[in-house]
C-alpha positions in Angstrom: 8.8 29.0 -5.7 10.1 28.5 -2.4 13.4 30.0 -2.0 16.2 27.2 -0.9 18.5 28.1 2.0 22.0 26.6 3.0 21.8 24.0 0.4 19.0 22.5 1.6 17.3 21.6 -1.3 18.0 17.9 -1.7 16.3 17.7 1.6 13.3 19.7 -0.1 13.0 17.2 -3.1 13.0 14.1 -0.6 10.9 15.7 1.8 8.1 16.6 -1.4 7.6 12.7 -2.0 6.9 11.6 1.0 3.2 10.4 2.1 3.7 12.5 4.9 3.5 15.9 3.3 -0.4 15.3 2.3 -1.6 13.4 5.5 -2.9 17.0 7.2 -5.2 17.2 3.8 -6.2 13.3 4.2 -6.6 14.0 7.7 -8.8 16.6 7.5 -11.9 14.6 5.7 -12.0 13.5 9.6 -12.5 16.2 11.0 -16.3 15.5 11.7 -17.0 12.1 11.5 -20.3 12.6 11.9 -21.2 14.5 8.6 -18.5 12.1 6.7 -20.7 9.1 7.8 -23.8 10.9 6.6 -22.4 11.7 3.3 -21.9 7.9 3.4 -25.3 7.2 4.0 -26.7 9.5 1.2 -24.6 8.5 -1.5 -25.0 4.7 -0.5 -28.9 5.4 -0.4 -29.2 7.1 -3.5 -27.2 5.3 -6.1 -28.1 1.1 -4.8 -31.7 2.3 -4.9 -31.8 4.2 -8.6 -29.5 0.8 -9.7 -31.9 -1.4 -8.2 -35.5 0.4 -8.4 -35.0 1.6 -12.2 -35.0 -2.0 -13.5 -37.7 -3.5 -11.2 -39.8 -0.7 -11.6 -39.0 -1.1 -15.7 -40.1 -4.9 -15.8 -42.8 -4.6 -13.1 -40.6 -7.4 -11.7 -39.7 -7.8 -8.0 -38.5 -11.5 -8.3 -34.8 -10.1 -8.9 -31.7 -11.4 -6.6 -30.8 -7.5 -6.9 -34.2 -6.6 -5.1 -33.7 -8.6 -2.1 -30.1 -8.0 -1.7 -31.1 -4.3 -1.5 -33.6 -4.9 1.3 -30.8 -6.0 3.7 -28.9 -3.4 2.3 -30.8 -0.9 3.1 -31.4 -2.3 6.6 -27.4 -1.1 7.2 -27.8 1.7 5.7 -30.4 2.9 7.5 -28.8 1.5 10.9 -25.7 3.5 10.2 -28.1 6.9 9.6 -30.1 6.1 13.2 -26.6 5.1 14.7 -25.0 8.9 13.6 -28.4 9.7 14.9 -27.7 9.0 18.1 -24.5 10.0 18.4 -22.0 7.2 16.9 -20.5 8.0 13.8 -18.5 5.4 12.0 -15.6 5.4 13.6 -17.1 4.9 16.9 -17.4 1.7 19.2 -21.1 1.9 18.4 -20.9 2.9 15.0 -18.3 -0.1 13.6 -20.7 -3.2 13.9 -23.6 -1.7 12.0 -21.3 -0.4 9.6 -19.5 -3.6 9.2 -22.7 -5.3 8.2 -23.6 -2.8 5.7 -20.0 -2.9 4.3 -20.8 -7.1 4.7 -24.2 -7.2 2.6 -22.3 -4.7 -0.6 -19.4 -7.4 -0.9 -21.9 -9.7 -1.4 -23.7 -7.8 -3.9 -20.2 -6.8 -5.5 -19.1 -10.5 -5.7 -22.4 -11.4 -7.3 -22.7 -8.7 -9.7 -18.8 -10.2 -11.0 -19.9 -14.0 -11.0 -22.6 -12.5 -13.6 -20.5 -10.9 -15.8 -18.0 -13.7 -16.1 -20.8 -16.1 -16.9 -23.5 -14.1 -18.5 -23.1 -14.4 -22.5 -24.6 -10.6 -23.0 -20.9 -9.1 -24.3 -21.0 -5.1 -24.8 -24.9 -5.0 -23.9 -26.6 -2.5 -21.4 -27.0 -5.2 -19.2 -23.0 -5.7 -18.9 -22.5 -2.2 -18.5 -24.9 -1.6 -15.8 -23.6 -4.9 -13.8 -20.0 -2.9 -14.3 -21.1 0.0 -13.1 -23.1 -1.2 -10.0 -19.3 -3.2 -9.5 -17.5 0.1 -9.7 -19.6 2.3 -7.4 -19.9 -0.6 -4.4 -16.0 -0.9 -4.6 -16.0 2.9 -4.5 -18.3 2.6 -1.3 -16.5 -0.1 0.4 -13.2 2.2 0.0 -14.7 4.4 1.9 -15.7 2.0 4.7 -12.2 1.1 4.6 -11.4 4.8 5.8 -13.6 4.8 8.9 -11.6 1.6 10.0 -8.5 3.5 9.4 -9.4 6.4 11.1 -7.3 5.6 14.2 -4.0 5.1 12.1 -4.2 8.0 9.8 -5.0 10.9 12.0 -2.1 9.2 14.2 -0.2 10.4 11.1 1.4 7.1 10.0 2.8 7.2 6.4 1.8 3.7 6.2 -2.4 3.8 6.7 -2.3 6.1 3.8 0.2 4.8 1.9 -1.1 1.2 2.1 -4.7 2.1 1.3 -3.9 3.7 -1.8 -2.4 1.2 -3.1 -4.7 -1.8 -1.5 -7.4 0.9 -3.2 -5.9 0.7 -6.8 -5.6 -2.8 -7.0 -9.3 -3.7 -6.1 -10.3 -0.8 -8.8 -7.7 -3.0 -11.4 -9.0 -6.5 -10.8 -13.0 -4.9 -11.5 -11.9 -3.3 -14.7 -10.1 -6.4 -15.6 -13.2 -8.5 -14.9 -15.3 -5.9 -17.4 -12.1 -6.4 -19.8 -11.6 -9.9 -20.0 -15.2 -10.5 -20.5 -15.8 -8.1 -22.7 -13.1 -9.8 -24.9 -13.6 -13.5 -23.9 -17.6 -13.2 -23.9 -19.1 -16.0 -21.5 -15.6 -17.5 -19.8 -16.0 -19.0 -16.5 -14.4 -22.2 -17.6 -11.3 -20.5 -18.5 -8.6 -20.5 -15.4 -8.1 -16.3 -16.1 -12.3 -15.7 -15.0 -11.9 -18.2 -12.3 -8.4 -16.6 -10.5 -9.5 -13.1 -10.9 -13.5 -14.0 -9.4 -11.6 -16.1 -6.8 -9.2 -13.9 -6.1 -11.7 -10.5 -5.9 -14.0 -12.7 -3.9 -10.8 -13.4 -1.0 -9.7 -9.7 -1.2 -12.9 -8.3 -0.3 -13.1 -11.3 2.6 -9.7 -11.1 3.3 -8.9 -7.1 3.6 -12.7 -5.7 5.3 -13.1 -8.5 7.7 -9.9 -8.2 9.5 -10.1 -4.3 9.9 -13.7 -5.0 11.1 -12.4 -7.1 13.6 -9.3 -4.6 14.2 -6.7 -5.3 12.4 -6.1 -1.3 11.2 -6.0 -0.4 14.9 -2.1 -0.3 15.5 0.9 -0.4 12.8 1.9 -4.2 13.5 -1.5 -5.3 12.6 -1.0 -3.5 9.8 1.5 -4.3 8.7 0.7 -8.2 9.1 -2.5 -7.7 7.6 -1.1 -6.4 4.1 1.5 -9.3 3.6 -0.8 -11.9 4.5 -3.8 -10.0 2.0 -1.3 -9.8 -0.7 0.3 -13.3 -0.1 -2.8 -14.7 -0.8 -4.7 -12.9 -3.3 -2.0 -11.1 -6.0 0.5 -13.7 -5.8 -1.5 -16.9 -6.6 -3.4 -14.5 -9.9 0.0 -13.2 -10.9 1.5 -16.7 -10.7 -1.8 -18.4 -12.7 -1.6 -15.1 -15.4 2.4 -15.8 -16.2 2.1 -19.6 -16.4 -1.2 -19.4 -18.5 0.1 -16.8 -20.7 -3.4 -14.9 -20.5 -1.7 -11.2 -19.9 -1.2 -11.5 -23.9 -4.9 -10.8 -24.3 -5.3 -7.1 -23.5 -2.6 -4.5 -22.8 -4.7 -3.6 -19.4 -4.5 -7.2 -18.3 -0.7 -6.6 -18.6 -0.5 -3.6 -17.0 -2.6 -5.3 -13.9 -0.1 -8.0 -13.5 2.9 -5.9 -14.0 1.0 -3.3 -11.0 0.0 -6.3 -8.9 4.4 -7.4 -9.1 5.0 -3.7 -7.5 2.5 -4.6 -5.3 3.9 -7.9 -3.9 7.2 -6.7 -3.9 6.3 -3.4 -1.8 4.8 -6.0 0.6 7.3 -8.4 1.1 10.6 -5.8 1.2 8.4 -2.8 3.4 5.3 -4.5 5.5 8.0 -7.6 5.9 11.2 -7.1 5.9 11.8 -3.2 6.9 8.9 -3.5 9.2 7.8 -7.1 10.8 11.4 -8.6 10.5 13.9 -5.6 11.3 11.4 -3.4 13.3 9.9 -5.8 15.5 10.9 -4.9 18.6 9.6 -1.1 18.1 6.2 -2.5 16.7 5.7 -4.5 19.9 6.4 -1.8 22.1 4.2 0.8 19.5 1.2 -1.6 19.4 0.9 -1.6 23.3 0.8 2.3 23.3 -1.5 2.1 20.4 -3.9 -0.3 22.1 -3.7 2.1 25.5 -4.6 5.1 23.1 -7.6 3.1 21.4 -9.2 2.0 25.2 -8.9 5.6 26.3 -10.7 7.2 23.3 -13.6 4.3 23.4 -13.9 5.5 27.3 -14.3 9.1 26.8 -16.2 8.7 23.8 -18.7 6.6 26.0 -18.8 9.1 28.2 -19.7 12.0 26.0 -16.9 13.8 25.9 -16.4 15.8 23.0 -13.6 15.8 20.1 -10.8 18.0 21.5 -11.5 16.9 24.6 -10.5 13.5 23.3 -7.6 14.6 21.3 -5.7 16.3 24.5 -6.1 13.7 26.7 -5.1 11.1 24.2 -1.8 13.9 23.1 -1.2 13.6 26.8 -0.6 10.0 26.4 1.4 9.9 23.5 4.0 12.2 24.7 4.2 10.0 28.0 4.2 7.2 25.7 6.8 8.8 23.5 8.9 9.2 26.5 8.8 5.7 27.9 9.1 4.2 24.0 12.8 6.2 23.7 14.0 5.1 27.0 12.8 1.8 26.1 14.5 1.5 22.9 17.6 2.6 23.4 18.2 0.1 26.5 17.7 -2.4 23.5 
């Protein structure tokens, strides 16, 4: 145990729970981009095409939605291997828009796969189970996408991209367990206003959170933090206020424990992302996403000129400390 010095150890406890302390080991699965998008690729590959294959192969039967949702699937997939190929990884100007589709084509599938559980009558049968499972491992896939997006803000070493993914990451992996739960104790429900706000309300958070950070809305902190109110504001609250005025968290303990998470949730968003950041921080963020949009254009130019990843990093560490500079002489003439 680390010895404490000059009574310094209050100081110790706070510093320990802080995000900050384990961004360097977050950071570091970003170290090469291109092997983490390969990884991607293979584990993408290998379980959609076992899911999907193993039952078509089984019935002799090609005439499944699954089949053809794969094909376009694949097409990504295989976009985004040719695209590291050539030299753009995920994160990369060239890599985003093949990986956005990819990402486009699983929420589809995911989406899909929950409208047939909520109105499939098949309750604790293989064919649930493997419609739950094919849920679970495309949200697990399109977490991942989510970290090539945020890329930019967490090897910047903002608190708040890691922060606000885990907890944007834990809610999506709630509301697909609670879709399994609800219909493994409800059976066939979709008339019931519980299925309907949580298949709504998945449906808008996969819209509503990977669409905007295609488009760039995890590029600087005040997007950010604009884009987690508004995702929250529209998917948690309206299913947390439909689950208290219908009563329905009195059917499982885990439906419960979802809306009770889902409270934190809204609550972190409204006091941190809105208050502490949008409302009383605003002038900073202004001033932050300028810098951060000059740091963005210069990385996209160097990377389209070839230049390699520490050559990248020290002219863009150049920047920030001018940046730095003119931010603190800005700020305190305010």
């Amino acid at each position: 145990m680390a010895e404490v010095k000059d009574g310094n150890f209050g100081d110790m406890i706070s510093r320990s729970f802080q995000t900050q302390t384990y961004v360097p080991i977050f950071n570091s699965w970003f170290l090469n981009p291109r092997i983490t998008t390969l990884i991607w690729v293979y584990f993408v590959l290998f379980y959609w095409t076992i899911i999907v294959m193993v039952p078509c192969i089984a019935y002799n039967d090609l005439k499944r939605y699954e089949f053809y949702v794969w094909i376009f699937g694949m097409i990504g997939v295989c976009s985004v291997y040719y695209a590291v190929k050539g030299g753009y990884p995920a994160d990369s100007p060239g890599g985003k828009p093949v990986i956005a589709f990819t990402a486009t084509v699983i929420s589809v599938d995911c989406a899909i796969d929950a409208y047939k559980i909520l109105t499939d009558n098949y309750t604790g049968t293989l064919s649930q189970r493997a419609h739950f499972a094919i849920m679970m491992l495309h949200t697990i896939t399109l977490l991942w996408t989510t970290l090539f997006f945020y890329n930019r803000a967490v090897v910047n070493k903002k608190n708040l991209a890691w922060l606000s993914l885990l907890v944007e990451w834990f809610d999506l992996i709630f509301m697909v367990i609670a879709i399994y739960v609800i219909h493994h104790i409800l059976g066939e429900c979709f008339h019931s206003a519980l299925c309907i706000g949580y298949f709504v309300v998945l449906t808008l958070n996969l819209v509503l959170w990977f669409f905007p950070i295609m488009l760039g809305y995890s590029d600087t902190e005040r997007s950010i933090h604009i884009h987690i109110v508004v995702l929250d504001m529209c998917t948690d609250f309206p299913l947390v206020v439909t689950i208290i005025l219908t009563q329905a968290y009195t059917i499982s303990w885990f439906i419960f424990f979802d809306v009770i998470y889902k409270l934190i949730v809204l609550l972190r968003s409204i006091t941190y992302h809105g208050v502490l950041n949008l409302f009383l921080r605003r002038e900073e963020l202004r001033l932050l996403e300028r810098h951060q949009k000059e740091q963005i254009e210069l990385e996209n130019r160097l990377m389209d000129e070839g230049k390699n990843v520490d050559e990248i990093s020290i002219q863009v560490n150049d920047l920030q400390i001018k940046q730095q500079q003119s931010l603190q002489v800005r700020l305190s003439q305010h």
